[in-house]
C-alpha positions, -999 to 999 in steps of 0.1 A, spaced: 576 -71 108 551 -93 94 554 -128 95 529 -152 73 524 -187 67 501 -198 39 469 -196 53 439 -177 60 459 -154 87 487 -148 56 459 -130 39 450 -110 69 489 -100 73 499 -87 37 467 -68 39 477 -53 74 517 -45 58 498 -27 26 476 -8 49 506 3 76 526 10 44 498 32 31 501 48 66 539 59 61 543 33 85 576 10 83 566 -26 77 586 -55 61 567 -94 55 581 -123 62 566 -156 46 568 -192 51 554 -209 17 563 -203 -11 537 -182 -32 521 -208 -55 509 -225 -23 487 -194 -17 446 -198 -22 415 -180 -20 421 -148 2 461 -153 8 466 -154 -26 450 -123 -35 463 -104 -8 495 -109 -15 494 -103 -57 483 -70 -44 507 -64 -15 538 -73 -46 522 -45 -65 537 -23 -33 568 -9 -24 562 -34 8 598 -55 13 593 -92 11 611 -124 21 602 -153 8 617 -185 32 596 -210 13 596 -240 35 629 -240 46 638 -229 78 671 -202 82 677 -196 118 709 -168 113 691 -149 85 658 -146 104 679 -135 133 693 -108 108 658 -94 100 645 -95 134 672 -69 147 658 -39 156 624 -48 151 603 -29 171 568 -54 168 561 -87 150 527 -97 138 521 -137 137 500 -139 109 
């Protein structure tokens, strides 16, 4: 699990979830902004990462305590990104 805001750290997370998912590697992003609010590095990273089959959830800026709960099950590792 991969869990990105909107800034300069988002970029280096959907670019880690493409490269684990290259890898055969298990990986689902989590982000807190909503795309539009993306620049420079973010942004492009994660135009590519949607070209993936890499699952996304998009929380925007709101803040759902039971459904994040819900994706964290199981998790094995989260990246703060």
């Amino acid at each position: 699990m991969i869990a990105c805001g909107k800034g300069n750290n988002a970029g280096d997370g959907f670019a880690m979830a493409r490269h684990l998912d290259l890898r055969g590697i298990a990986v689902k992003v989590l982000i807190w902004s909503e795309p539009q609010e993306l620049r420079g590095d973010a942004a492009a990273n994660f135009a590519i990462l949607q070209k993936c089959q890499v699952p996304i959830v998009i929380y925007g800026n709101r803040y759902d305590a039971v459904d994040l709960d819900r994706q964290l099950a199981g998790c094995e590792w989260i990246v703060d990104a």
